[in-house]
C-alpha positions in Angstrom: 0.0 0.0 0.0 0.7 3.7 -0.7 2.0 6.0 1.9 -0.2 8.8 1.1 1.0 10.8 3.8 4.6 12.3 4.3 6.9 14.7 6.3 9.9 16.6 5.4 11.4 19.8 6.5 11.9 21.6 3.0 9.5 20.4 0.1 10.8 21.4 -3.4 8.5 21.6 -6.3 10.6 21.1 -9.6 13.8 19.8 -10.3 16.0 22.2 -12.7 18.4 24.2 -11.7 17.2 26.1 -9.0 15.9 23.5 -7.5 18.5 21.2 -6.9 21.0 23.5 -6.1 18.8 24.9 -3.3 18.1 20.8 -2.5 22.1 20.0 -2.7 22.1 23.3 -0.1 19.4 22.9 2.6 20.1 18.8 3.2 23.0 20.3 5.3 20.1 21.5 7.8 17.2 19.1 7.5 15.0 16.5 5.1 14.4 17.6 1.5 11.7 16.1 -0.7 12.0 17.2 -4.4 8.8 17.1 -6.7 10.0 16.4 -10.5 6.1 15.6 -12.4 8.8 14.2 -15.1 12.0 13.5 -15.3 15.1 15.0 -14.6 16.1 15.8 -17.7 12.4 17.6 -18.5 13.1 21.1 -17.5 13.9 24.7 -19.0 17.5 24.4 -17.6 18.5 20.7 -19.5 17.3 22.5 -22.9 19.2 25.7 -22.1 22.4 25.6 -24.5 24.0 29.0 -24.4 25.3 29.2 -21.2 25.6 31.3 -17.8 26.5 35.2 -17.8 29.1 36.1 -15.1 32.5 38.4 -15.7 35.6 36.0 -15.7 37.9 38.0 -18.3 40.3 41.3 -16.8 38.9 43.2 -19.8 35.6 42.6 -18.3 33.9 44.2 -14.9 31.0 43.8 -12.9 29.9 47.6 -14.2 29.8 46.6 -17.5 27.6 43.5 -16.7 25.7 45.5 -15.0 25.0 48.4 -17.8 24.0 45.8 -20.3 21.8 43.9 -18.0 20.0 47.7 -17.2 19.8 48.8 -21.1 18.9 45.4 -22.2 15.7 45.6 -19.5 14.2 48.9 -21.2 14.3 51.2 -17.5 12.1 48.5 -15.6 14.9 46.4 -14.1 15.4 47.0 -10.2 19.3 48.2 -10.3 19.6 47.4 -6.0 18.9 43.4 -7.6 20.8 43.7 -10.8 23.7 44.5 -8.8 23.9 41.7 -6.1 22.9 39.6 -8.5 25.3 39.9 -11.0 28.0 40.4 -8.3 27.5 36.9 -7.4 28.5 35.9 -11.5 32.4 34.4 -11.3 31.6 32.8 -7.6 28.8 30.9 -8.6 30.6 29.8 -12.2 33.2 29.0 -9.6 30.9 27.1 -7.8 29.3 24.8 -10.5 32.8 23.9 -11.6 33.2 22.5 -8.4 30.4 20.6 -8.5 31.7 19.1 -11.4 30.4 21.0 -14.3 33.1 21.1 -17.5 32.9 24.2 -19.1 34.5 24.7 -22.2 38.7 26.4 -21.5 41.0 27.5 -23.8 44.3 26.0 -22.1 44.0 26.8 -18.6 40.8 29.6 -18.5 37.3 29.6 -19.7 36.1 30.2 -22.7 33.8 32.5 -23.1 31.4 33.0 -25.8 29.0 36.3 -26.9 25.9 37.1 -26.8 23.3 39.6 -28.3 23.0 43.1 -25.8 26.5 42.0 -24.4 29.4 44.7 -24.4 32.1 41.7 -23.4 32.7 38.0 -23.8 31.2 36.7 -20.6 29.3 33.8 -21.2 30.8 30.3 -19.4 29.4 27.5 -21.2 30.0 23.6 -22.1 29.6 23.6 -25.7 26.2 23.8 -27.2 24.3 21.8 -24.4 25.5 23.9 -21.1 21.8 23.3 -19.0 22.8 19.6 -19.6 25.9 19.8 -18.3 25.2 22.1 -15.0 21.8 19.6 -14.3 24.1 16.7 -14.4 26.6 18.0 -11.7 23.9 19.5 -9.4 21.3 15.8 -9.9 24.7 13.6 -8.8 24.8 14.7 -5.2 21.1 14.9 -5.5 20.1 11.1 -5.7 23.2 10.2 -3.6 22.1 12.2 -0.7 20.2 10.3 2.2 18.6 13.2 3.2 17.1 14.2 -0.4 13.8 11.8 -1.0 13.0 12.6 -4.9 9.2 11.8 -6.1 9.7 11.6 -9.8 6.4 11.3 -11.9 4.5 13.3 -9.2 2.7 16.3 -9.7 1.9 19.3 -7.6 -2.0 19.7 -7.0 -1.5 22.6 -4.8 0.1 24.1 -2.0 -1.9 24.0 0.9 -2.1 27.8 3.4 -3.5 27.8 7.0 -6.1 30.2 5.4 -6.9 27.4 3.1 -7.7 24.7 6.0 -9.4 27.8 8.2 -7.1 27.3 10.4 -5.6 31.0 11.9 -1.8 30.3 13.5 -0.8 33.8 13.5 -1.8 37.1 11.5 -0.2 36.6 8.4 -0.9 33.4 6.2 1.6 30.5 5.8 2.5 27.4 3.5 1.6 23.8 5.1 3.0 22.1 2.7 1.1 20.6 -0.6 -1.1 18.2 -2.4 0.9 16.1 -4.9 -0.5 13.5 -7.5 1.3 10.4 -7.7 1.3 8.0 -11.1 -1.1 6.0 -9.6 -3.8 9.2 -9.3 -4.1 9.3 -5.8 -3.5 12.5 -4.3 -0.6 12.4 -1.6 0.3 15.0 1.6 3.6 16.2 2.1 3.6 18.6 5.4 6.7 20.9 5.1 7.9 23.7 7.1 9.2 25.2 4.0 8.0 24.9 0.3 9.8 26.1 -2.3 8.1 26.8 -5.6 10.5 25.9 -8.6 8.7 25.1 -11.7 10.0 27.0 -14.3 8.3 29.2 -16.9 4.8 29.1 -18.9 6.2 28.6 -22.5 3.7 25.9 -23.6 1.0 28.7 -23.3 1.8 29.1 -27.0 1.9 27.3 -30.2 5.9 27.5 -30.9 7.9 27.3 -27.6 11.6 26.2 -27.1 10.5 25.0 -23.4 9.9 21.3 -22.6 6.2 19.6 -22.7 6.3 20.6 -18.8 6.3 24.5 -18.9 2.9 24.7 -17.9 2.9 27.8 -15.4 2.5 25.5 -12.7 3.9 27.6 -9.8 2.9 30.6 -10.8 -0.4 29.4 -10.8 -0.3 27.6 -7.7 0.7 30.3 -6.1 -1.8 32.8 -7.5 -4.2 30.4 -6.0 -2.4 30.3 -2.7 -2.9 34.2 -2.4 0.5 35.8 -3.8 0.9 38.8 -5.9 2.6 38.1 -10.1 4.5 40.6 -11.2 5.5 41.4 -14.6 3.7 38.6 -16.9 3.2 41.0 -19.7 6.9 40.4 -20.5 7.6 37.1 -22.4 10.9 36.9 -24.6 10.8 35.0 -27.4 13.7 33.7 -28.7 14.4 34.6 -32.0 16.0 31.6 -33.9 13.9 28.4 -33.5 13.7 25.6 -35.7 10.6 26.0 -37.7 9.6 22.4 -38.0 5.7 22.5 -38.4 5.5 18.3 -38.2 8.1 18.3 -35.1 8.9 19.6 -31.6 10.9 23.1 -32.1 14.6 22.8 -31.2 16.2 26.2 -30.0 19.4 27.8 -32.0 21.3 29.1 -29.3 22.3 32.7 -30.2 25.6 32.1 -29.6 25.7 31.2 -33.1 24.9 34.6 -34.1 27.7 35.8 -31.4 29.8 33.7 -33.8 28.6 35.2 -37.1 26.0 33.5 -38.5 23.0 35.9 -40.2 19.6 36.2 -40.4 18.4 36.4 -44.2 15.1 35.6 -46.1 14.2 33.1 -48.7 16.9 35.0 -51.2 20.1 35.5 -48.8 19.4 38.2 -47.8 20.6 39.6 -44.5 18.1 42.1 -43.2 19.1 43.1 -39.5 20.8 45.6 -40.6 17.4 47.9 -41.5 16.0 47.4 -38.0 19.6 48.0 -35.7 22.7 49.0 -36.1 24.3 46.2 -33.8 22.9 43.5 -36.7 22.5 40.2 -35.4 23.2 41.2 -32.1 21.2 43.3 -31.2 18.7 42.2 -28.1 16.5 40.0 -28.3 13.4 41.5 -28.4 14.7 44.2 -31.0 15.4 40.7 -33.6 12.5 38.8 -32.6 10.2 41.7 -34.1 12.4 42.3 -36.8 11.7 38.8 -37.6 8.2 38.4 -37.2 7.8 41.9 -39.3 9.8 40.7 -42.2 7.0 36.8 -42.3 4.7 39.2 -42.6 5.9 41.4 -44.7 6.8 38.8 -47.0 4.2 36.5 -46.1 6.0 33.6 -45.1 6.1 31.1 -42.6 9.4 31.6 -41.5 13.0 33.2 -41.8 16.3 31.7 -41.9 19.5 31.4 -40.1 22.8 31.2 -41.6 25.2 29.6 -39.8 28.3 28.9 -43.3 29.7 32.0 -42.1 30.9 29.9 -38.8 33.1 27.7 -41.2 32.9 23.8 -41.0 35.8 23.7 -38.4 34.0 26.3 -35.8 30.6 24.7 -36.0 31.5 20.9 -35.2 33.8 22.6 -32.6 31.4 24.8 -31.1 27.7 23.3 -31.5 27.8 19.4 -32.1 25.1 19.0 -30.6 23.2 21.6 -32.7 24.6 19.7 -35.8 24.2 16.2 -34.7 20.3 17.0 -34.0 19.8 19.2 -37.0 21.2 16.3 -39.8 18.6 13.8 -38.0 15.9 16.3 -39.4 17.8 16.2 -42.9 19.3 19.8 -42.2 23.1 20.3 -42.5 23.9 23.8 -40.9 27.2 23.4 -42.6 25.7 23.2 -46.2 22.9 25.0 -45.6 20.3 27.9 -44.2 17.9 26.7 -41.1 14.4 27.7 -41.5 13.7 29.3 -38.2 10.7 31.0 -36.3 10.6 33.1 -33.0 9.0 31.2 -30.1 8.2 31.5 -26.7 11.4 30.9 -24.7 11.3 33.0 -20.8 9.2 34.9 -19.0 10.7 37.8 -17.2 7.5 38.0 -15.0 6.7 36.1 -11.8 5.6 35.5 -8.5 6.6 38.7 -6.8 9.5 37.9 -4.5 12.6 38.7 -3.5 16.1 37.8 -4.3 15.9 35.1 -1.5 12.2 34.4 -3.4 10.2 35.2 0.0 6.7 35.7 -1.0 3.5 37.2 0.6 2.8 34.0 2.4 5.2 32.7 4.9 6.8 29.3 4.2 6.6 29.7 0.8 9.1 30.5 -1.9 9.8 31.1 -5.8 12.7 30.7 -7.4 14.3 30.6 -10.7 11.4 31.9 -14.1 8.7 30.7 -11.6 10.0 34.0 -9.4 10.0 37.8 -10.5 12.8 40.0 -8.4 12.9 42.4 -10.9 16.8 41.8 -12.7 15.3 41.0 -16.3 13.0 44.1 -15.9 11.1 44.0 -19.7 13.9 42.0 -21.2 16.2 39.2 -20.4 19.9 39.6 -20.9 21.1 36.8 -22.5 22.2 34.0 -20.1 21.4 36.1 -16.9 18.6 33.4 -16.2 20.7 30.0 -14.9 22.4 33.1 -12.7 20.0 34.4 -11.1 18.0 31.0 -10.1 21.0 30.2 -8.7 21.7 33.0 -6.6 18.4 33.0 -5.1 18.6 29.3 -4.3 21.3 30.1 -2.6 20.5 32.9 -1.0 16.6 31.5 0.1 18.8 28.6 1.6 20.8 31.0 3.9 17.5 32.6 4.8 15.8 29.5 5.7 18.8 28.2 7.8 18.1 31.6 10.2 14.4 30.2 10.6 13.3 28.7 13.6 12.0 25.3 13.0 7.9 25.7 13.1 5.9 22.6 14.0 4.6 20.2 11.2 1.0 20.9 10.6 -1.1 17.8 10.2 -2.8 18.3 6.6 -6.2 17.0 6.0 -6.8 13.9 2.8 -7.8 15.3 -0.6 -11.9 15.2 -0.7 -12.6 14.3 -3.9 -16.0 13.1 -3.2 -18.5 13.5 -5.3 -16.2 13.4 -8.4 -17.6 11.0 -11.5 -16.0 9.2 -14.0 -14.5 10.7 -17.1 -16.7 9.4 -19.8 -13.9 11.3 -22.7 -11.3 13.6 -22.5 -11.1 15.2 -25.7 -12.4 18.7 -23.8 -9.4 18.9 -22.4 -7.3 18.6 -25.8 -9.6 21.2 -27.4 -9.0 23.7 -24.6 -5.3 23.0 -24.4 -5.7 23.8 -28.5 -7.5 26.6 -27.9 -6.1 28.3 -25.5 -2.3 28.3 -27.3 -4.0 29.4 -30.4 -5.7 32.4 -28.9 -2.1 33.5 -27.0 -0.3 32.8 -30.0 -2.8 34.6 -32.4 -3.8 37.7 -29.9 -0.8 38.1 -27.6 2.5 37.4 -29.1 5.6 39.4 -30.5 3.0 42.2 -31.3 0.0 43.5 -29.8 -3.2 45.4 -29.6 -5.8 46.6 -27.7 -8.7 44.6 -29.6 -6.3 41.5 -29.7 -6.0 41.5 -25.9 -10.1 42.0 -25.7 -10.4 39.1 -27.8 -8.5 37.1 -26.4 -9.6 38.0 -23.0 -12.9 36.5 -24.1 -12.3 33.4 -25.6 -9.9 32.4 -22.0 -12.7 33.7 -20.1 -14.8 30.9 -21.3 -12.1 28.1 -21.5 -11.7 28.9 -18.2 -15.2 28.5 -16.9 -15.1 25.0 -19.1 -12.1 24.1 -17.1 -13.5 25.0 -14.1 -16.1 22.8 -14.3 -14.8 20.1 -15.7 -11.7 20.1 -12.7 -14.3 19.3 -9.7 -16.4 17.2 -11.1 -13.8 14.5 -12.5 -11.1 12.5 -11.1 -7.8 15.2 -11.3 -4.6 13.8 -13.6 -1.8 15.5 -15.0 -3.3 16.4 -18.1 -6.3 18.3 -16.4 -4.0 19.8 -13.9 -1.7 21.4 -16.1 -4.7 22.7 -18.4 -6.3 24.5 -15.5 -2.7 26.2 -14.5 -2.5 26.8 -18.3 -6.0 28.7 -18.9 -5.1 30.8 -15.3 -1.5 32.0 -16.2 -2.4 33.0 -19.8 -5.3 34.9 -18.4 -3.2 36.6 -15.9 -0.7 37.2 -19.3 -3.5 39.2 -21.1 -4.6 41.2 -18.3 -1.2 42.4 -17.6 -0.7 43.1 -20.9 -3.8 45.2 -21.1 -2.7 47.4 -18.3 0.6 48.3 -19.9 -0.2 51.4 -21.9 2.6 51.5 -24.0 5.7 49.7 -25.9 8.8 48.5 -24.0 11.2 46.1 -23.8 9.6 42.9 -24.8 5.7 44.4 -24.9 4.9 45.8 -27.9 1.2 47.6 -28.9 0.8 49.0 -32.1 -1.9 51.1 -30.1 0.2 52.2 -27.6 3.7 52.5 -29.6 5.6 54.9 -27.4 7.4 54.3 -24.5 6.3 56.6 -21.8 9.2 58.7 -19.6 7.6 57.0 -16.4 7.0 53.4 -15.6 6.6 51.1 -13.2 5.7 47.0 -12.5 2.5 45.7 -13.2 1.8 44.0 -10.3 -1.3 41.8 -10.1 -3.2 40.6 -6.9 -5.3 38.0 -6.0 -7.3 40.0 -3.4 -8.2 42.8 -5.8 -9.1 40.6 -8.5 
């Protein structure tokens, strides 16, 4: 039989990066139970390829990190976080070669590589397939440590709040712990003094998305629902260069190829960054994206293309094997030959509204990593600043946690799912899952309007009272779980969107076109919702 009941002291929901550093960190002060609804290798940070951001070269400095991170992030980004943040860059590349991860060198140092919106080469990474390499030194001690239990194949219901179970401990709220599906369907306890929300982004809210099948939104939905404030959500990046493979999953081109030289042309050759920016190819990411999705329409096309000949043969089977090995499977070879690429959905610089330690309105409950907002990526992403800053705030919500007095275990109550019936189909849920990408991707993607946000705030409107339905009245899976956190998150998406009145960074309106002198977050709020 099933234990469907557990304990630990620090429950962690998702297994990238963030995650298991901060796992590999707090089972120096207590038990760990890490969540994974997959595998270990299905998360954001096994598909990330470029690499991590930190300043490792004397022609470098900190300052100049921190001025590209600022300009790339359009006057939103909070400079207080930017700062300790990227301060933190060469220790924690420092750190993750300890733990075994084998960056590329050149002799005895590093080598870096460039990226769009970067002033210096600062980017540490292990060829083409650096996530892979960084998950695979943080999951060794992982599994080997006794005090780490992992529940792979489980998904996160909920987290579960004293408010939740009417139960009032103290004036402000706090996490209990959470409900967590198991691959059998029933729904499992796991009490924690600490939960730690690390799930990643919300990428498969669209059609084309370089994220794994699992980027559902999950924590950010869960906490929504838990009573804490998002932040941000208007400001997706899409990545410029993915594979456009219409019968296929999308594989990402890392833009360290365009670091390298390779160009952006059309159908004829034709290079055309040039027209929209003076810095070409690597100009940021939201500036090419556009530039992009401008010239499809323009044209009328499905997609662009990336050249990557420039690179020469020797430089590319060097430098991106990986990218080349994958690429001749789908009968493409980069080294004979244009990619046909698309943008897609690749990182959401909005969040849960935390800190950089990832405290949020609820005690006993964190975000980390894309799940979290601090406010370093302001309306755009800086290439490679993402595996950085997830794991600076696992670190640093570790050393906060450590300070904490220990808080008794809270005894958490079954799931009630009585009253639930059979389900007699489930092709509902495929049609709102279909639905609801198509809407983001046709109403609230690269660009924007006010009437596209209106419609699209309709159609989720309804999907979501479909879903709503639907979710107590049949048995929960993972399928129906991740649909409903889906539906909420995109909704959340267009409502920030709407309140932006104007363009910046990675929001653009063709109503609102300007960028106005003053800003500030959008901050959304469960209680005044």
């Amino acid at each position: 039989m099933i234990k469907n009941s557990h304990e630990f002291d620090y429950l962690i929901i998702g297994s990238g990066a963030a995650g298991l550093f901060a796992a590999n960190k707090l089972a120096a002060h207590g038990s760990v139970a890490v969540i994974n609804k997959g595998e270990f290798s299905e998360s954001n940070t096994w598909y990330a390829q470029g690499g991590i951001a930190g300043v490792m070269d004397a022609a470098d400095s900190v300052d100049n990190h921190i001025a590209d991170t600022l300009r790339a992030g359009a006057g939103l980004c909070h400079e207080d976080v930017v700062r300790e943040i990227v301060g933190c860059g060469k220790r924690i590349i420092e750190e993750l070669i300890a733990y075994g991860t084998a960056f590329d060198t050149e002799g005895e140092t590093l080598h870096l590589s460039h990226e769009a919106a970067h002033s210096h080469r600062r980017i540490a990474h292990a060829k083409d397939a650096t996530g892979k390499a960084v998950g695979e030194a943080l999951l060794a001690p992982v599994t080997a440590n006794a005090n780490i239990t992992c529940f792979q194949q489980h998904m996160a219901v909920d987290v579960i709040t004293a408010r939740h179970l009417g139960r009032r401990m103290q004036e402000a709220d706090r996490c209990l712990g959470a409900y967590v599906l198991n691959p059998a369907g029933e729904v499992l306890r796991i009490a924690a003094r600490h939960t730690i929300i690390a799930t990643g982004g919300a990428g498969k809210v669209y059609r084309y998305t370089s994220n794994p099948h699992v980027a559902t939104g999950d924590g950010i939905a869960m906490a929504w629902r838990a009573g804490c404030p998002v932040m941000n959500l208007e400001f997706i990046q899409f990545h410029p260069t993915c594979l456009y493979n219409p019968s296929g999953s999308t594989t990402l081109l890392t833009e360290a190829l365009r670091g390298e030289g390779a160009l952006l042309t059309d159908a004829d050759g034709r290079a055309f960054m040039a027209d929209y920016d003076e810095r070409g190819e690597l100009a940021p990411r939201d500036i090419v994206a556009r530039a992009i999705d401008y010239e499809m329409k323009k044209l009328g096309c499905d997609h662009m293309y990336l050249d990557i000949r420039p690179l020469g043969s020797e430089k590319i089977e060097a430098h991106f094997p990986n990218i080349l090995k994958r690429l001749i499977k789908l009968g493409i070879d980069i080294r004979q030959q244009p990619v046909p690429i698309v943008p897609a959905a690749h990182y959401m610089c909005g969040g849960v509204q935390t800190d950089i330690a990832g405290r949020t309105a609820i005690q006993g409950l964190y975000a980390i990593g894309e799940t979290a907002c601090t406010g370093l990526h302001g309306a755009n992403r800086l290439a490679s600043n993402s595996l950085l800053e997830c794991l600076v705030m696992a670190e640093q919500c570790v050393d906060f946690i450590g300070t904490q007095p220990k808080e008794p275990l809270q005894h958490l109550p079954a799931w009630d799912d009585s009253g639930v019936k059979p389900e007699t189909e489930r092709v509902q849920i495929k049609q709102n899952w279909e639905e609801i990408r198509a809407a983001m991707s046709n109403y609230v993607g690269i660009v924007r309007s006010d009437e596209r946000l209106r419609r699209a705030r309709r159609r989720l409107a309804i999907i979501r009272e479909e879903i709503a339905a639907y979710y107590w009245q049949h048995p929960i899976s993972r399928n129906l779980i991740e649909l409903r956190n889906l539906s909420l998150v995109a909704d959340l998406m267009v409502r920030a969107a709407q309140q932006r009145k104007e363009s910046r960074g990675l929001h653009y309106s063709t109503d609102h076109p300007d960028m106005l002198d003053k800003t500030e977050d959008t901050i959304l709020t469960p209680d005044s919702w």
